[in-house]
C-alpha positions in Angstrom: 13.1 -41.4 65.1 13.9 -38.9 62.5 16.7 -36.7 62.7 15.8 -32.6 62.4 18.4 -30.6 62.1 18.7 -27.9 64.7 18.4 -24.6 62.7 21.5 -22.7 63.3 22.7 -19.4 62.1 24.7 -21.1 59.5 21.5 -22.9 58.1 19.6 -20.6 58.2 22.1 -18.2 56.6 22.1 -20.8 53.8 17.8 -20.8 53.2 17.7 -16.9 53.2 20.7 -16.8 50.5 18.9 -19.6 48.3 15.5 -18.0 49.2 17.3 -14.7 48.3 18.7 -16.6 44.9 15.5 -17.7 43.7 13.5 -14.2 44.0 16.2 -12.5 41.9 15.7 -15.3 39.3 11.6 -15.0 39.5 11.9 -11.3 39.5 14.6 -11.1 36.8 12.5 -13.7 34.3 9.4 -11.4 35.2 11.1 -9.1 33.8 12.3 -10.3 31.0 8.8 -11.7 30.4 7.4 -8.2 30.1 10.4 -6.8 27.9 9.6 -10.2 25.4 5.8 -9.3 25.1 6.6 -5.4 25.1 9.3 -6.4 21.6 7.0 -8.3 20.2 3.6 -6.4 21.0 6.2 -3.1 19.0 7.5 -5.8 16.6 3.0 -6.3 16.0 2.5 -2.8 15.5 5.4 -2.0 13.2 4.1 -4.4 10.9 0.6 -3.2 11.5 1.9 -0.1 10.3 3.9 -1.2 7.6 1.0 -3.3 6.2 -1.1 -0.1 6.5 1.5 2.4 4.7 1.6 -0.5 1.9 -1.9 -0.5 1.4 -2.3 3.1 1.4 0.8 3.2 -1.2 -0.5 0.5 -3.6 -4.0 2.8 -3.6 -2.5 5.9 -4.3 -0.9 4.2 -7.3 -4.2 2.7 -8.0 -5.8 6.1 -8.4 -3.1 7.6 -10.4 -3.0 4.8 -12.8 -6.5 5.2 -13.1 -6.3 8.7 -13.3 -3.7 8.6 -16.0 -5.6 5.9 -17.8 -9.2 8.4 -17.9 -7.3 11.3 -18.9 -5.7 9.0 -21.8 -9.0 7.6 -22.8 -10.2 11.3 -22.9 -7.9 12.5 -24.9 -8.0 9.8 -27.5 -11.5 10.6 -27.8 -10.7 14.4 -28.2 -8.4 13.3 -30.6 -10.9 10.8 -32.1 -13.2 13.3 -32.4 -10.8 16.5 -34.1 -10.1 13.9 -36.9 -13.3 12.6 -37.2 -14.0 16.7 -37.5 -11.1 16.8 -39.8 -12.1 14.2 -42.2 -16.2 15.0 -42.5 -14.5 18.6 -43.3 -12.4 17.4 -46.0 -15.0 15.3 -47.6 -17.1 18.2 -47.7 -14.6 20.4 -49.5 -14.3 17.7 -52.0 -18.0 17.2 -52.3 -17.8 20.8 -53.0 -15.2 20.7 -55.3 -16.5 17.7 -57.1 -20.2 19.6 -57.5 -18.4 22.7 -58.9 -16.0 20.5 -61.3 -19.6 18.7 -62.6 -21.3 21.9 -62.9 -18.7 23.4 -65.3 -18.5 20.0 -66.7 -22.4 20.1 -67.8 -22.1 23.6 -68.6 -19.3 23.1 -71.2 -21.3 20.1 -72.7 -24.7 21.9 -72.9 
């Protein structure tokens, strides 16, 4: 024979509150379930975002280091070729010089 307690109003009193207990825990860890993933699903797409922005950043220095490097190169080889210019000019003026220097040269001897 097993014993059964008679509910009473005391009882059941006592099963609403611990029913009553244990939904407000459920509810409240629901709850904090959802603000968890909602942190970390922001938290995700901050970095996402931040890993983008770096990206973008380390390309746009890319490009101007390679833009700085082009015009660089293209002015060395402006520069290049002005004293390239330069020097063929100066040869020729000596060539010149030289040709007019021999031609009195033979003249006087002659």
């Amino acid at each position: 024979m097993s014993q059964n307690p008679q509910p009473t109003p005391q009882n059941d009193e006592v099963v609403k509150a611990f029913f009553l207990g244990r939904a407000v825990v459920e509810t409240a860890l629901e709850g904090l379930e959802a603000a968890f993933t909602d942190c970390l699903s922001a938290l995700g797409k901050w970095d996402a975002e931040r890993q983008q922005k770096m990206r973008e950043f380390a390309d746009r220095v890319v490009a101007k280091a390679e833009q700085a490097r082009g015009q660089a190169a293209q002015q060395a080889a402006t520069t290049e070729k002005l004293d390239l210019q330069a020097t063929i000019d100066n040869l020729r003026a000596e060539i010149a010089y030289l040709r007019t220097e021999l031609q009195l040269y033979r003249d006087r001897q002659g």
